[in-house]
N, C-alpha and C positions, 0 to 999 in steps of 0.2 A: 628685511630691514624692519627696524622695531620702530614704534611710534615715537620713542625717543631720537631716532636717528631722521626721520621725518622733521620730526621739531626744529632739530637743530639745520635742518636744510632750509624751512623759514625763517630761522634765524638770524642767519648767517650777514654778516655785513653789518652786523646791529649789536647792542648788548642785549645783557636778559632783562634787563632794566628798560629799556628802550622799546625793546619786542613787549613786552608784558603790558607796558602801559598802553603799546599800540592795540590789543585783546581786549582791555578792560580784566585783566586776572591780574594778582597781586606774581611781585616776584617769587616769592617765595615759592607759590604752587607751580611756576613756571620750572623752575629749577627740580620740586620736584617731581614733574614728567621729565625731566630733561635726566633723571636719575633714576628712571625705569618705571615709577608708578604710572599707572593706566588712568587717564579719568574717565567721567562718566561721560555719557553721550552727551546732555545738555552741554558740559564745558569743550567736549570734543567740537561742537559744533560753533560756541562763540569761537574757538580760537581758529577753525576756518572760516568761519563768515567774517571774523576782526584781519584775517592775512587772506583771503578772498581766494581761499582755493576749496580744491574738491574738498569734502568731507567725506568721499569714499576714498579718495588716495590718502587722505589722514589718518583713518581708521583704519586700512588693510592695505595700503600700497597700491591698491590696483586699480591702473588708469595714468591717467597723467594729472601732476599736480595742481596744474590751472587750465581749468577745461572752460572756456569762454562759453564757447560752442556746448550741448550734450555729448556731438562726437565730431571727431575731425576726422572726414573720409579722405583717409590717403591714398586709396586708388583716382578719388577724384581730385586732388592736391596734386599727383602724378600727372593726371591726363592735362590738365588745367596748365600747367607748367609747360609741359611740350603742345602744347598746343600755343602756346607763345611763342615758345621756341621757333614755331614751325612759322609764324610769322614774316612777311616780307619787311628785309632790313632788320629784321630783329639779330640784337647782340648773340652769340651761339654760346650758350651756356649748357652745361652736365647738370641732367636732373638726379639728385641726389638718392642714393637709396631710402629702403623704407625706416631704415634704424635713423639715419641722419634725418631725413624730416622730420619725424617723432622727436628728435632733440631738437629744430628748429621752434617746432612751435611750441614743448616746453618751455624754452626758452626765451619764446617771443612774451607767453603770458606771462612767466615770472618777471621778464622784465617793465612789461607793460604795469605790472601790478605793484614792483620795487622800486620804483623813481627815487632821485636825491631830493633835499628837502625843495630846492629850488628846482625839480620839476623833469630836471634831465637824466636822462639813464644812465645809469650805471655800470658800465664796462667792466669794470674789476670786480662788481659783485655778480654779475652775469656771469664771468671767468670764473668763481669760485662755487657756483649752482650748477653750472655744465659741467665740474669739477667730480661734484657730490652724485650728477645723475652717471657719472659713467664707474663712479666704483660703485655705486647702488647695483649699478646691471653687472660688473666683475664678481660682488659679493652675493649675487641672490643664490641662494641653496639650489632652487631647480634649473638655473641656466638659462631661465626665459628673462624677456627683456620687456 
């Protein structure tokens, strides 16, 4: 996935008009990353500290786009869960695999981090970001996810 198609995953639900001003970067230059040119690291960096995600999934893909946390250990997101589970009176729910959590809490951050102007989350742009991360993982050249 190119930095352009990254971009457009911050994007998404917004214009380029709308996104740009949210960065402090003029439209223009938005558009052209969004048409393959690479910036430099200083603007690589406003435009994820301005959309509050990684700047290492910005720049190379790798990791998850909104890391709150430095890492989220999903064997310990695993035990944590069944150990609720295991709970007296607790409701019996399937702890998810490990591909499905990793889109949980992409998810959770993207949306924690995309609210509507008034404050509440956004479903339909949540559905189009969980949209982008699962052809992200069909399109990757080496088949890792």
């Amino acid at each position: 996935m190119s930095f352009s198609d990254r971009l457009k995953i911050l994007i998404s639900g917004r214009t380029v008009s709308e996104y740009a001003r949210s960065v402090g970067l003029s439209e223009s230059l938005i558009r052209k990353y969004l048409n393959g040119s690479e910036p430099s690291l200083s603007r690589a960096h406003q435009i994820a500290r301005g959309s509050q995600c990684s700047l290492v999934w910005l720049a190379s893909g790798e990791g998850l786009p909104f890391d709150a946390a430095p890492e989220v250990a999903i064997d310990a997101l695993q035990s944590a869960l069944r150990i609720i589970a295991n709970q007296p009176g607790a409701t019996p729910f399937h702890t998810p695999d490990t591909e499905t959590l990793k889109h949980i809490i992409a998810l959770y951050q993207y949306l924690r981090n995309h609210r509507l102007r008034d404050g509440t989350v956004d479903e339909l742009l949540g559905q189009s970001f969980l949209k982008l991360l699962q052809q992200d993982e069909m399109n990757s050249p080496s088949g890792e996810k």
